[in-house]
N, C-alpha and C positions, 0 to 999 in steps of 0.2 A: 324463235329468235336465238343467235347464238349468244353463247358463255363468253367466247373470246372475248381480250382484251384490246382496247382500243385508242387511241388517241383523239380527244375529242375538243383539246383546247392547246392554243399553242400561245408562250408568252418570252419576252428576249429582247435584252439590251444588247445592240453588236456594233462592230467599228463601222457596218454598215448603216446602222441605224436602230431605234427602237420599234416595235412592234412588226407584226409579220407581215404586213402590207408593205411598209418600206422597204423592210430585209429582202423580201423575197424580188421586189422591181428590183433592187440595185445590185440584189446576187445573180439574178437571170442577163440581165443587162452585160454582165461582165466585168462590175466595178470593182476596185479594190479598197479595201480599209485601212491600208497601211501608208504609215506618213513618218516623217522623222517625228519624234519624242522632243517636245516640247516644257514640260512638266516639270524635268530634272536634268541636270545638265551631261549628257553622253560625251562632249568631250576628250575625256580619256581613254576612252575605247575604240576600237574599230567598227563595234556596231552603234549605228543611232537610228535602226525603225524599229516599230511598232503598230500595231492594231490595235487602235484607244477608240474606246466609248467615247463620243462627241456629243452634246447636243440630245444632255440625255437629263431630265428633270424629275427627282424621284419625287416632288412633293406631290408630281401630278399624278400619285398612284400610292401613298403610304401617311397616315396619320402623322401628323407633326408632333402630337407626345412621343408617340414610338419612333418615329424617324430621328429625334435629336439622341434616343440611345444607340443607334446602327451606325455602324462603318461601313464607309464604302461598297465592301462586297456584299453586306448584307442587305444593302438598299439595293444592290444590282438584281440579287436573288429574291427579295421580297415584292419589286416591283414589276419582275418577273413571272411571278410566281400567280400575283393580282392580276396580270393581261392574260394569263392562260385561264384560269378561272373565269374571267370576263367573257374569253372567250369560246368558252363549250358554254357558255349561258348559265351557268350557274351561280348562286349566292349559297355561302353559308347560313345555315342557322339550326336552331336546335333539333331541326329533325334529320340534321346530316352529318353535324359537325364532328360527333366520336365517330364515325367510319369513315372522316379524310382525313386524312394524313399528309405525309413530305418526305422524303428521301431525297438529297443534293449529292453530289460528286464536289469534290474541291481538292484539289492536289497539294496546295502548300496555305491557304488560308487566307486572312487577312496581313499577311505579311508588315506592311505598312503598320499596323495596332502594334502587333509583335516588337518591332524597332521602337516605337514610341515609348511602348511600357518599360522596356530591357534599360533603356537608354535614360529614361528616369531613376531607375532601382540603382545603374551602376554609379551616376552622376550628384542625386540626392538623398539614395536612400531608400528601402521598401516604407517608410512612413509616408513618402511624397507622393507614390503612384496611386493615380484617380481610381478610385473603385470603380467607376465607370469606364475604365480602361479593360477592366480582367475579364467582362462576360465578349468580348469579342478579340480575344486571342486564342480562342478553342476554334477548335475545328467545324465544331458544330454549330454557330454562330449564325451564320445566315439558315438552317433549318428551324432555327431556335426563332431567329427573330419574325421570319414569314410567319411560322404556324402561330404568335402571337398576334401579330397584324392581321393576321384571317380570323383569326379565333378556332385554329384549330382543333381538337382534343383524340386524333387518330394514330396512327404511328408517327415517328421522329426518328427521324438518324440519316447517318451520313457516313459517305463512301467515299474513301482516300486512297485510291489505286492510281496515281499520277496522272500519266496522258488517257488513261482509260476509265479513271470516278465516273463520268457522266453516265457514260453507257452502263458501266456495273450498276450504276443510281436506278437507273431504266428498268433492266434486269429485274432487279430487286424488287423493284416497286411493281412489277406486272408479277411478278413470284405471291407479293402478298394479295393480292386480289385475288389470282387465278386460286387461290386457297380458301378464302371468304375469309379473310381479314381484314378485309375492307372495301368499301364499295367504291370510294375517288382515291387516288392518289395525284399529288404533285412529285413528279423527279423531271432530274436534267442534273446542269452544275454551273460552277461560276466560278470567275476567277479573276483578280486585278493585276495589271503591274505599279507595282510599287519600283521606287529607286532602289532598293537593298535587292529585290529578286529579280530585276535588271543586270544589276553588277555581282551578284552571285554567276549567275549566267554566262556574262558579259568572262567574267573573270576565269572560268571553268571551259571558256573557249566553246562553249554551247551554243554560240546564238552565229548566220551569218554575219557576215563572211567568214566561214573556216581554214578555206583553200586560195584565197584570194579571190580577186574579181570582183566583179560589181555585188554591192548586199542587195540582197529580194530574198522572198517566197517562192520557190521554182519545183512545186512538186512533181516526183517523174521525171525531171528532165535532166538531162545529161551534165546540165552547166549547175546542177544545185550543188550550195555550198552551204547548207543548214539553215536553219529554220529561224522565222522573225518571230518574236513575240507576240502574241496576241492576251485578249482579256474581252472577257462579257459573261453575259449570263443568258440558258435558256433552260424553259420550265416547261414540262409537257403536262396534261391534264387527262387520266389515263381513267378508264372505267371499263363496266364489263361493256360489250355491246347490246346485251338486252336493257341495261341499266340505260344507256343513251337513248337507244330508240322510242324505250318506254316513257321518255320527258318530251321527246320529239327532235332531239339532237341528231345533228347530220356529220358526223365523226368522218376526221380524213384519210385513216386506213387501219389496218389490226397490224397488233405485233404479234407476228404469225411463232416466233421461235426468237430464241437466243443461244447460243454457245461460249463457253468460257475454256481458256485452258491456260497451263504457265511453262516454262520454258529454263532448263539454268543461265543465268547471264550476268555478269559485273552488276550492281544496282544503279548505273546512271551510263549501260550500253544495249546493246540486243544480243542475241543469241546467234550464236555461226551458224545454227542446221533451221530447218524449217517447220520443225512438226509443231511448233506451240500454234503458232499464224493457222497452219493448217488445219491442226484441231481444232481451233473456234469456230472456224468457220464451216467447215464439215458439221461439225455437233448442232451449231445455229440450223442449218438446212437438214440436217436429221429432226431437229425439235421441231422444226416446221412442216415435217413433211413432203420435203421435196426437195429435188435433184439440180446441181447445178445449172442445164439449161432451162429452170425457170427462173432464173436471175436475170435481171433486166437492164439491172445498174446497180453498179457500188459506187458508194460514198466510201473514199478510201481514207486512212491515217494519215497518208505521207503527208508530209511538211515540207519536204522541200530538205529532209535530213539526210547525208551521203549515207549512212548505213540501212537507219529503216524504210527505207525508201527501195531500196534495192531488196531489200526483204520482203519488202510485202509485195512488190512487182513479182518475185519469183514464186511467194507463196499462192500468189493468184494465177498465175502460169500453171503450177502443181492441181488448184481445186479446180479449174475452168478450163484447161487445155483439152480433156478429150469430151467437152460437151460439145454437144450438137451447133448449140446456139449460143456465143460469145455473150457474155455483157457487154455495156457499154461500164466506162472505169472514171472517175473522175475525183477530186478535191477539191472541198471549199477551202481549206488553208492555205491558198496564193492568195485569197481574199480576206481573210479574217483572221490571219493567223495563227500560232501554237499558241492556243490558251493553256493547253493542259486539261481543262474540264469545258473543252468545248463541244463534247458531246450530247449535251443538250441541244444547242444550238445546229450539229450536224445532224440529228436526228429530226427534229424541227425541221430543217432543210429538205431530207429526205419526204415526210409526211408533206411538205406541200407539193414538192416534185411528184408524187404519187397521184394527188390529188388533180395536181392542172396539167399534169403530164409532158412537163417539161423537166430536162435534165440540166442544170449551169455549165457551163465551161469551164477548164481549170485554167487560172489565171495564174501565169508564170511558165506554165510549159509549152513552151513548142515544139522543143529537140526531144520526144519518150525514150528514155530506156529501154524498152520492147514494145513489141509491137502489140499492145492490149487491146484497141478499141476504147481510148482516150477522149474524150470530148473537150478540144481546144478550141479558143478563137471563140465561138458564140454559140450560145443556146442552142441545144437541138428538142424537137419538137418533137414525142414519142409516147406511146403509151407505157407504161409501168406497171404490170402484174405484179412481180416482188423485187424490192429494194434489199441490199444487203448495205450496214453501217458498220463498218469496223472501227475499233479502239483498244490499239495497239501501246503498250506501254514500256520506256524501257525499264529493264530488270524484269524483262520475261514474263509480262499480265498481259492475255490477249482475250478480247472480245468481240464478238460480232453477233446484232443484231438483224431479225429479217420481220419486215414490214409490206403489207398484203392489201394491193389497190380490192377495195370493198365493192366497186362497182359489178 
């Protein structure tokens, strides 16, 4: 039986839906989760979409004592975190609970708690603000509040690398295993929009429309004009593969490697040259042991951003251009938009795709930038040996991971 690390429970709140049977019908299907913002009033802006969590009940998956102390993001990550455990069939209990653990990506937090608390301190006074306000304006807050709602007692912590946390979470968390620090992990990430990181955004000229024209998610495509916002959470349930097999668990692929590199860039743009993009993904397919034509599909960053979009199209040109055998290239973020810590979630993505051997379409592009081997328009039906995921960040953090059909 091998050591390698595995993927064997997947869990996730998305604009598509909760858990992985819904996501995955409505991600294959070709549906999108983006709707005008309803919530708070966009009015003043020229952007008003969004990728909101719908139709999503955290009672049905977290203790009502510990649910009344969580915010938002932490019930997204907690109830998350419960469907992936559910899902590799596993329960805590004393004979597991110090060797699992949690590692989350989160890019800017519970945002929303942050304005609440600030906004009592400057208005009434540090006497006035709820002490049940302060344990969830840290960063660490939805890792903090799952490993209590499971009954954790394994590693904890948390990865704040912006549009790339999730996957570094990923990383990290198959880093400590593959060392026997631990036998389960939970990683992924999560992320909400609140109305302040809206108009942050909004205000900083971040969000579409940038260039005019109609606002969408258009990743790859000629007519993009930056990226819609997104929000959810996905939680992968990670183990050795001997450890799965040995319960009788039917895991949906290994992560075969990872690559990390960084890049100099402004902190909220990319970098002009290409080697960071490159390095990850090189380094990922060196840790994995293998050469660009055994890549089968990426799960790409782009968002539909006019700079990294054109970056990562060219840095895949650079790693993929003199292989034998092209990938196929695609994005969920026409569908689910820029969370920022939606690597979970596109990772999750990947691992089912590996598994039923279907690729999604990227929704929003028809017009490509280059000619990559883009899967638009609808689902195509293939097998997948190995998956590459990247999580590209600006201010120059780039990652990418590679995921290995076990069949």
């Amino acid at each position: 039986m091998s050591s390698g690390v595995v993927i064997s429970g997947i869990g996730m709140a998305t604009p598509l839906g909760s858990g992985k049977q819904l996501f995955a019908q409505r991600l294959f299907r070709g549906d999108c989760g983006i709707s005008p913002i309803t919530t708070f009033d966009t009015s003043p802006f020229s952007s008003e979409l969004g990728a909101v969590v719908a139709d999503f009940n955290p009672r049905d998956f977290i203790s009502t004592k510990n649910l009344r102390k969580m915010d938002r993001l932490s019930a997204l990550a907690a109830a998350s975190a419960r469907m992936a455990l559910d899902d590799a069939g596993l329960g805590i209990d004393a004979s597991n609970r110090d060797r699992t653990g949690i590692i989350l990506g989160t890019a800017f937090g519970s945002t929303e708690v942050a304005v609440q608390f600030a906004g009592i301190i400057f208005s009434e006074g540090p006497g006035m603000a709820s002490p049940f306000l302060v344990p969830n304006t840290v960063m660490n807050a939805p890792a903090g509040h799952a490993s209590i709602e499971l009954g954790l007692r394994g590693i904890n912590s948390t990865v704040n690398h912006h549009e790339a946390s999730a996957e570094t979470a990923v990383a990290y968390a198959a880093t400590e295993i593959r060392k026997g620090r631990a036998d389960i992990m939970l990683a992924g990430g999560t992320e909400i929009i609140s109305e302040f990181f809206f108009r942050i955004l909004a205000n900083f000229k971040a969000l579409s429309p940038l260039k005019g024209g109609p606002e969408g998610a258009r990743p790859f495509d000629v007519r993009r004009n930056g990226p819609v916002i997104g929000e959810g959470a996905g939680v992968l349930c990670l183990e050795t593969r001997a450890h799965a097999e040995a319960r009788g668990a039917q895991p949906y692929c290994e992560i075969a490697g990872w690559g990390m590199s960084s890049a100099p860039s402004p902190p909220t743009d990319w970098p002009s040259d290409l080697r960071g993009p490159v390095l990850a993904m090189t380094r990922a397919l060196n840790s994995a042991g293998i050469v660009p034509g055994d890549i089968d599909y990426v799960s790409a960053a782009a968002s539909g951003g006019c700079r990294l979009d054109a970056l990562e199209a060219e840095a895949l040109a650079v790693v993929f251009g003199s292989a034998g055998k092209k990938p196929y290239i695609g994005s969920i973020k026409g569908a689910v938009g820029e969370s920022f810590s939606s690597g979970g979630i596109r990772t999750a993505a990947m691992a089912v795709s590996i598994k039923e051997g279907v690729i999604p379409p990227t929704v929003g592009l028809k017009n490509p930038i280059r000619p990559l081997g883009f899967v638009m328009g609808k689902k195509l039906d293939t097998s997948i040996r190995y998956g590459l995921v990247n999580g590209f960040s600006s201010g120059g953090t780039f990652v990418s991971l590679v995921l290995k059909n076990m069949a």
